[in-house]
mmCIF file of the C-alpha atoms, coordinates in Angstrom:
data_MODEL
# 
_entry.id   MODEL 
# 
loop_
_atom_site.group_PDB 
_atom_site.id 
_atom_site.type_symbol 
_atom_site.label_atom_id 
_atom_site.label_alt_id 
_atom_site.label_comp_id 
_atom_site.label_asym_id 
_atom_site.label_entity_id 
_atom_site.label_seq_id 
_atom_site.pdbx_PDB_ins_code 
_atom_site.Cartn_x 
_atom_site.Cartn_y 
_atom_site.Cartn_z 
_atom_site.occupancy 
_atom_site.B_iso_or_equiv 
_atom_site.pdbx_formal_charge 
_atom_site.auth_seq_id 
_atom_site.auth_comp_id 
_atom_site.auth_asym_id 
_atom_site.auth_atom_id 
_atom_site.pdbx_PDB_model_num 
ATOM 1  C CA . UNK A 1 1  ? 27.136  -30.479 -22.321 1.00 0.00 ? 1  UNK A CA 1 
ATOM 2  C CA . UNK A 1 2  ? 24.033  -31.625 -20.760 1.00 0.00 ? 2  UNK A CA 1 
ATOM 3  C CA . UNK A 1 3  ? 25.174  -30.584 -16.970 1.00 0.00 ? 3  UNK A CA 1 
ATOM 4  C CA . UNK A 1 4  ? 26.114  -27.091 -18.518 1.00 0.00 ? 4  UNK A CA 1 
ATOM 5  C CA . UNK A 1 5  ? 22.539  -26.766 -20.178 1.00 0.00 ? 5  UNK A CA 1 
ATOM 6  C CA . UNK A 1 6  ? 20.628  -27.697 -16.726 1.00 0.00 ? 6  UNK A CA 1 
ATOM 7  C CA . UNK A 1 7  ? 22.580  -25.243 -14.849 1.00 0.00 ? 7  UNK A CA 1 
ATOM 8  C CA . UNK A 1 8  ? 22.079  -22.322 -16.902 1.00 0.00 ? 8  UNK A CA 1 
ATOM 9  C CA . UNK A 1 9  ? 18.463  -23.219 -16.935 1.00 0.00 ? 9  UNK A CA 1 
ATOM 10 C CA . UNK A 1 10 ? 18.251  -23.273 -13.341 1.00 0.00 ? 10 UNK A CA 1 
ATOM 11 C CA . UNK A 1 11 ? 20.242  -19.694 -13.384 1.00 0.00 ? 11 UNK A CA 1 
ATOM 12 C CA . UNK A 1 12 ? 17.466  -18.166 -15.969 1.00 0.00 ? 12 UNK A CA 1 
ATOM 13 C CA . UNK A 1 13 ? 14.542  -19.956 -14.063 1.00 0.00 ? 13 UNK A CA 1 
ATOM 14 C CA . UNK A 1 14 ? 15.973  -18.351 -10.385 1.00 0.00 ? 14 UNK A CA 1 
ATOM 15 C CA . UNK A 1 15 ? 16.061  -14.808 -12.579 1.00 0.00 ? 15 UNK A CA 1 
ATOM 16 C CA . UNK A 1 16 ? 12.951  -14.742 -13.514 1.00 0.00 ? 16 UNK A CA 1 
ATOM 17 C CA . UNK A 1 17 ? 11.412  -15.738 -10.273 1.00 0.00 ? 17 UNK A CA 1 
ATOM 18 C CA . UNK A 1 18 ? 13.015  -12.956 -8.277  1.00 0.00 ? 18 UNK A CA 1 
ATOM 19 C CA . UNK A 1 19 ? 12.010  -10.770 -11.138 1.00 0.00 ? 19 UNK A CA 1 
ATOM 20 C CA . UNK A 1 20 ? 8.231   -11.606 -10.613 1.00 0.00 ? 20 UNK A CA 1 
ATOM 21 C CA . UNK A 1 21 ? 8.902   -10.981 -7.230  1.00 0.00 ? 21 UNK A CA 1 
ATOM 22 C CA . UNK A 1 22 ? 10.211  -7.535  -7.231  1.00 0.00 ? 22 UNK A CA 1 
ATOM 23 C CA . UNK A 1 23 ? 7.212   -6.599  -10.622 1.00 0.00 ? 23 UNK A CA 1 
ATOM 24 C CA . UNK A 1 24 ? 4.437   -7.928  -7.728  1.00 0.00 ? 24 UNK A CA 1 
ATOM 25 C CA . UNK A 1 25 ? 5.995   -6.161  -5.012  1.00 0.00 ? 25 UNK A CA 1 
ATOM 26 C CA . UNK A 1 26 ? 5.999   -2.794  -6.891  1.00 0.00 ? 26 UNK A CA 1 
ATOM 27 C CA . UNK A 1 27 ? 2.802   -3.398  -7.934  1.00 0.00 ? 27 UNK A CA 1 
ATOM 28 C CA . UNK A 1 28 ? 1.538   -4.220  -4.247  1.00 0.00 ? 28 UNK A CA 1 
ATOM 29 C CA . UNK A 1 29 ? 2.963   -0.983  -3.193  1.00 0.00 ? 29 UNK A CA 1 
ATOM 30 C CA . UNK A 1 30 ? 0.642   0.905   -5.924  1.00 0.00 ? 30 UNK A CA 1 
ATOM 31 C CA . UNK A 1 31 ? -1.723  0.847   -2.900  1.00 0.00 ? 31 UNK A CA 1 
ATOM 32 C CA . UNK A 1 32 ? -0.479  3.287   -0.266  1.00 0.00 ? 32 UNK A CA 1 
ATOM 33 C CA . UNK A 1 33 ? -0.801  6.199   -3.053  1.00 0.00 ? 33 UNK A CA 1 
ATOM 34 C CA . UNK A 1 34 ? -4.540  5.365   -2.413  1.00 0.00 ? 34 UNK A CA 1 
ATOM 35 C CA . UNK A 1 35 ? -3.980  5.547   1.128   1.00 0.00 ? 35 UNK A CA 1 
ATOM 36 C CA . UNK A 1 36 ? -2.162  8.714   0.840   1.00 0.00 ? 36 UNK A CA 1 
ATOM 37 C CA . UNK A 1 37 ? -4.778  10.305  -1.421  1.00 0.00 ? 37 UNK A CA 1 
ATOM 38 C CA . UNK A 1 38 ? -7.629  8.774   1.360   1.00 0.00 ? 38 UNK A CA 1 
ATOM 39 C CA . UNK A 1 39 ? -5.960  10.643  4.418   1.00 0.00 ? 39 UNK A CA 1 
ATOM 40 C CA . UNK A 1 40 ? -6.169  13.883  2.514   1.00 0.00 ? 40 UNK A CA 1 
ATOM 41 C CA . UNK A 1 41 ? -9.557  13.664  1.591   1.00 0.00 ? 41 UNK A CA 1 
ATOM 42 C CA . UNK A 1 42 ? -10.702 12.903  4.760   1.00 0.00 ? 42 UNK A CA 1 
ATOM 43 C CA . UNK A 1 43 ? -8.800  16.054  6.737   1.00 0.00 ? 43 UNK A CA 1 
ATOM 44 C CA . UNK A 1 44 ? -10.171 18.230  3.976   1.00 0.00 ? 44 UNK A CA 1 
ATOM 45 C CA . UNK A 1 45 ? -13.483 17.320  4.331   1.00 0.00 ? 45 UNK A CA 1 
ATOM 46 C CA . UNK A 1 46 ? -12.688 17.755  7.877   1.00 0.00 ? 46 UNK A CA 1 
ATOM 47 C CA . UNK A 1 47 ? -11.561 21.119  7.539   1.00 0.00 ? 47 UNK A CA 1 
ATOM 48 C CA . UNK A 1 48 ? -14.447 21.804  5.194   1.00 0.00 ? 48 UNK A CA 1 
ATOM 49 C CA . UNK A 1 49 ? -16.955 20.800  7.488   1.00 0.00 ? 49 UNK A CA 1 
ATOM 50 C CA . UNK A 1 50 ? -15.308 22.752  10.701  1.00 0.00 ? 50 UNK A CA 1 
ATOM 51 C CA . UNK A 1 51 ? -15.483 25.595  8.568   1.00 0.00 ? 51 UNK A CA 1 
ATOM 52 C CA . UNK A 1 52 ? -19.390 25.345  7.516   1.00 0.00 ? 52 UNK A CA 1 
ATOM 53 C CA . UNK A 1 53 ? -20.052 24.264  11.109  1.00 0.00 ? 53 UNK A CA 1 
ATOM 54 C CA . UNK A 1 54 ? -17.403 25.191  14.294  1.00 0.00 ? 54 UNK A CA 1 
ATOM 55 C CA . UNK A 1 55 ? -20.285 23.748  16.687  1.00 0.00 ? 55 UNK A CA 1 
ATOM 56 C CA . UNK A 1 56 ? -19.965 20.210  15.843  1.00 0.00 ? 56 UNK A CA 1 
ATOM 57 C CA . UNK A 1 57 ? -15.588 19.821  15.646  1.00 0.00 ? 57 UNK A CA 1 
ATOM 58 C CA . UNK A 1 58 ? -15.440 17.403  18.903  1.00 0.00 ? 58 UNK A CA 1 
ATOM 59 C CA . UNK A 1 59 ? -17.978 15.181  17.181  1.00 0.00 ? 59 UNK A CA 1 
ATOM 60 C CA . UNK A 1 60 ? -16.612 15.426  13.642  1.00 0.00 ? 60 UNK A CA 1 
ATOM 61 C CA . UNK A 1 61 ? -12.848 14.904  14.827  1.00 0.00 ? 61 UNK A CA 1 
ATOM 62 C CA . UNK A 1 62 ? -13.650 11.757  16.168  1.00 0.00 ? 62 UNK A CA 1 
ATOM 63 C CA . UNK A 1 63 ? -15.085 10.786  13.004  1.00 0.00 ? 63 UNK A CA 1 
ATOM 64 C CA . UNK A 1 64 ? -12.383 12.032  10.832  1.00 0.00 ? 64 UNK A CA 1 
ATOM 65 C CA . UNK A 1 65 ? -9.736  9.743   12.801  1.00 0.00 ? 65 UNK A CA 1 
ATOM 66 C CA . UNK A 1 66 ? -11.658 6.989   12.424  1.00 0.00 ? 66 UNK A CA 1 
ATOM 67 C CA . UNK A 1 67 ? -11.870 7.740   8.733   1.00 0.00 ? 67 UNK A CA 1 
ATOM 68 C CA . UNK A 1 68 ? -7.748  8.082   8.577   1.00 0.00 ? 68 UNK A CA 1 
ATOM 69 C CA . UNK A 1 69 ? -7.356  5.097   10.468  1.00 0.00 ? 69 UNK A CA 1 
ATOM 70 C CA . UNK A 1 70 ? -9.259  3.295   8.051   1.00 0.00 ? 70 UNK A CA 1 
ATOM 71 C CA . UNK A 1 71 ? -7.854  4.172   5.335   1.00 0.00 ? 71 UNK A CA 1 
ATOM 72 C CA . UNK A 1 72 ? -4.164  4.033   6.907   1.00 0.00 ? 72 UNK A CA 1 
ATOM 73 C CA . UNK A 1 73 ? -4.830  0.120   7.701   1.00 0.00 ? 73 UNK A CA 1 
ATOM 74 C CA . UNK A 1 74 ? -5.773  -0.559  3.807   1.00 0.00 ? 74 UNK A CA 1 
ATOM 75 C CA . UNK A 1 75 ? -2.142  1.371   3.525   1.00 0.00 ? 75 UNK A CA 1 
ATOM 76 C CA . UNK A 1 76 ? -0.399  -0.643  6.051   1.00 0.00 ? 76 UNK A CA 1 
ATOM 77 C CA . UNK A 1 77 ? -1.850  -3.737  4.584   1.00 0.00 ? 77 UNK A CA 1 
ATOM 78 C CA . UNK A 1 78 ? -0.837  -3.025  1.234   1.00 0.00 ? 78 UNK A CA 1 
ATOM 79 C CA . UNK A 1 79 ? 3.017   -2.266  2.490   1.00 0.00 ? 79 UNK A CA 1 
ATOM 80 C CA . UNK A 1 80 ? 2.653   -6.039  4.255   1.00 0.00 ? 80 UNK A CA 1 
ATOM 81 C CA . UNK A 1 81 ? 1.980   -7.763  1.027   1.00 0.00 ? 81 UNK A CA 1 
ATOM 82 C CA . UNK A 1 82 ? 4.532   -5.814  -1.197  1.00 0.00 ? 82 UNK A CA 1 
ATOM 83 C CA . UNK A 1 83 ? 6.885   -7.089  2.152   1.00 0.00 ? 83 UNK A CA 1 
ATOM 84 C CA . UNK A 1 84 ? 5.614   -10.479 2.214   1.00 0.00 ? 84 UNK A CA 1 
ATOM 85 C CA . UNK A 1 85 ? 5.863   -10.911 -1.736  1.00 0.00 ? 85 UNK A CA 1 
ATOM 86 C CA . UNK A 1 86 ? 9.535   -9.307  -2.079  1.00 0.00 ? 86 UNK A CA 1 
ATOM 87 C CA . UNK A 1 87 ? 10.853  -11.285 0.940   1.00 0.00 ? 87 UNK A CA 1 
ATOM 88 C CA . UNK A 1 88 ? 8.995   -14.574 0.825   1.00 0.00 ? 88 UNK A CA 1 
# 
């Protein structure tokens, strides 16, 4: 009775650690909707400031893909932990 009690505690305890695992790595990927959102504001402001100023798009391109790389890496990063979480 004993052996049967020890295994089925082992079962419950193995379920509820791949359950944690799969809550944390939804909860990881929570972060690329932040990303998402970040890459749009940054090419609208882009637009928007193209459109108040056509003189200055070289310099303020530049600037915009430096602002969507940023905020694609804090995506990409958030996408490695839900990865490393669900998988490690």
């Amino acid at each position: 009775m004993k052996n049967i009690v020890k295994v089925e505690q082992l079962e419950l305890a193995s379920a509820v650690v791949e359950l944690g695992k799969k809550v944390g790595a939804g909860l990881a990927a929570i972060g690329l909707t932040g990303a998402g959102a970040g890459v749009g504001i940054v090419f609208a402001a882009f637009i928007l400031a193209v459109g108040m100023n056509p003189n200055l798009r070289g310099e303020l391109f530049k600037l915009a893909m430096l602002g969507f790389a940023l905020s694609e890496a804090v995506g990409l990063l958030a996408l490695m932990m839900s990865f490393l979480i669900l998988y490690s």
